[in-house]
C-alpha positions in Angstrom: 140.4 36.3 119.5 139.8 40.1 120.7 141.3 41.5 117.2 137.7 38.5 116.5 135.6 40.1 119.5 136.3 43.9 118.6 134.7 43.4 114.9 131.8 41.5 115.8 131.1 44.1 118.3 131.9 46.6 115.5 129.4 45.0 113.3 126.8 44.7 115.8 127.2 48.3 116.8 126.3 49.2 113.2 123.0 48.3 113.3 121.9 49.1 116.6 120.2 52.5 117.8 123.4 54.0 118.2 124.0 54.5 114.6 120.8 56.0 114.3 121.7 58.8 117.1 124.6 60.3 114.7 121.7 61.3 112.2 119.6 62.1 114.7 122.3 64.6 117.1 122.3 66.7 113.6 118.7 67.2 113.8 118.7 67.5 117.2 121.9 70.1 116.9 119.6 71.9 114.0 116.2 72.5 116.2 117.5 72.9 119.7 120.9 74.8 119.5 121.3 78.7 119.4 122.1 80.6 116.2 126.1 79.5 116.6 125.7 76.1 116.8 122.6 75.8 114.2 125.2 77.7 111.8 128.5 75.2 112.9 126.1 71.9 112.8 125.2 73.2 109.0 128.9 74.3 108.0 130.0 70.8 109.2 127.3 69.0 107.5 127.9 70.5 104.1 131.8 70.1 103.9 131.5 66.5 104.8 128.9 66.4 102.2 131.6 68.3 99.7 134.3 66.6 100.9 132.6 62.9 101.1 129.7 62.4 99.7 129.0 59.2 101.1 126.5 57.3 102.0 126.4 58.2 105.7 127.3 62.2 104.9 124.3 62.1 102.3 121.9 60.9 105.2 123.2 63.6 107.4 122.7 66.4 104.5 119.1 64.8 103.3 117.9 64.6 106.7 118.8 67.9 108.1 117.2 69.5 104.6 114.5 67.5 105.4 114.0 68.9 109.0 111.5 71.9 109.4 112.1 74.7 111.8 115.9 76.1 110.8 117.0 78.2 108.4 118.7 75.6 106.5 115.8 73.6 105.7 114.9 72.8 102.2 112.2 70.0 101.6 112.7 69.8 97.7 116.4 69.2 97.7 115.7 66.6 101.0 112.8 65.1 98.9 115.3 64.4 95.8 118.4 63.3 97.9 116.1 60.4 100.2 114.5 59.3 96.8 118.1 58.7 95.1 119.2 57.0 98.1 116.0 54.8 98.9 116.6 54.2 94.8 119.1 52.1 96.0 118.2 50.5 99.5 121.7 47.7 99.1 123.8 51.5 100.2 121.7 51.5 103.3 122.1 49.5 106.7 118.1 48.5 107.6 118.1 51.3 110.5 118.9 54.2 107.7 116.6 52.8 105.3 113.5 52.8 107.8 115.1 56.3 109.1 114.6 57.5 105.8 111.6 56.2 104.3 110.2 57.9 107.5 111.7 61.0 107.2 110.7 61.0 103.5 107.1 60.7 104.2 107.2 62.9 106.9 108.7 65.7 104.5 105.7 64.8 101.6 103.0 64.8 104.3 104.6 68.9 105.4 104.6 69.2 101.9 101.5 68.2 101.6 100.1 70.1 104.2 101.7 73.3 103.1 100.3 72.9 99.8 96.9 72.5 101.3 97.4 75.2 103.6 98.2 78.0 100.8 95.4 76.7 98.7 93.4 77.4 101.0 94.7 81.3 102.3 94.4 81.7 98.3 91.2 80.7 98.1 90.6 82.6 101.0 92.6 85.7 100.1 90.9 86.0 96.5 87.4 85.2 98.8 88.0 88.1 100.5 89.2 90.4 97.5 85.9 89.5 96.2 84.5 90.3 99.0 86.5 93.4 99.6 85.6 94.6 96.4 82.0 94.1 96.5 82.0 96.0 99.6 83.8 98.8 97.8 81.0 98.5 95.1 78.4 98.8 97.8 80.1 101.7 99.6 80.3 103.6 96.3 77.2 103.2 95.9 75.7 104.3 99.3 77.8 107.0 98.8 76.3 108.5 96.0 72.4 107.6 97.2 73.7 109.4 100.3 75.2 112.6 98.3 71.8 112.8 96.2 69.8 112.7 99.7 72.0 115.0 100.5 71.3 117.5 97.6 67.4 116.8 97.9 67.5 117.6 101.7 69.2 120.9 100.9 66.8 121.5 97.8 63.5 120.8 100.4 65.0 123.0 102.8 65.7 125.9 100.3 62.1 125.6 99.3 60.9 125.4 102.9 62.7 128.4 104.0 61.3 130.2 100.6 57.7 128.7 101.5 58.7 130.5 105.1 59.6 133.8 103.8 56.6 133.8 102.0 54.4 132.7 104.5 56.0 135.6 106.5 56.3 138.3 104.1 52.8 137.6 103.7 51.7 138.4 107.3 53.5 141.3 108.0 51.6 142.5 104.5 48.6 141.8 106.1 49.8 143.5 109.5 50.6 146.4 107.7 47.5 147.2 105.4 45.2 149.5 107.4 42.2 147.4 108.8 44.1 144.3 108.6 43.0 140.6 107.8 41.4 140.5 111.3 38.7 143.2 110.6 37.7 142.2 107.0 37.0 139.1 107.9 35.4 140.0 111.2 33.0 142.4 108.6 32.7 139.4 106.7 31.2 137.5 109.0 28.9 140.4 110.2 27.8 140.5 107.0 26.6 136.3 107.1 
């Protein structure tokens, strides 16, 4: 009768939340431990994997692969190992099989969103080198309207400061010839 009691309490514990938690303490060992225990929760998980690669120790694997946020995580082996096993749902107690059917579509919708996510910082990065270069273009441009200002402001100038010298050179012609500007033009308007 308890040999009776102790497998019906076996059986019953098999498909209760607790089985869940052994899938779930991996996860929970992957995101929230230090370095140490991130690295012994992996190490642990493959050798089972190698040494048994069971139904339960192919959960384990799939599911921590499947988990973002360590270094161990790798959606498209995770994606490939909880296909196979939903491939054949008889291996799986109802608890695993709803564990990973979630967990599957969790991992396609980060997938998903990843994808999305560098489609769009492409789109935006070759939006940008477009933009970058036609800013480039521009400034190459400005640049050389702004060197052959530039050269024409330096060109008026030389002919201003010519214009100056002769303007000056002139006067102090007219200073120096005896009777100067002033009188002839004084006598010429005696003369009117």
């Amino acid at each position: 009768l308890m040999d009776r009691r102790q497998s019906a309490t076996n059986q019953e514990l098999s498909v209760e939340p607790s089985t869940l938690s052994i899938y779930l303490a991996d996860v929970n060992r992957l995101l929230g431990g230090d370095s140490q225990t991130k690295e012994r929760t992996w190490q642990e998980l493959s050798l089972d994997f190698e040494r048994a690669p069971t139904t339960t120790n192919q959960l384990r694997l799939a599911l921590a692969l499947a988990t973002p946020g360590h270094p161990y995580s790798d959606l498209a082996r995770a994606d490939g190992m909880l296909t196979a096993l939903l491939q054949k749902p008889q291996l799986l107690l109802g608890d695993e099989r709803l564990l990973a059917e979630v967990h599957l579509s969790l991992l396609r919708a980060t997938v998903n969103a990843e994808s999305q996510a560098r489609q769009a910082g492409n789109t935006a990065s070759r939006s940008t080198a477009r933009e970058l270069a036609t800013a480039r273009s521009q400034l190459t441009l400005l640049q050389s309207e702004n060197r052959r200002l530039r050269e024409s402001l330096e060109e008026t100038e030389e002919k201003l400061q010519a214009i100056t010298l002769i303007e000056r050179s002139i006067r102090e012609r007219e200073e120096d010839e005896p009777g100067g500007s002033g009188l002839q033009s004084g006598n010429e308007s005696e003369r009117d």
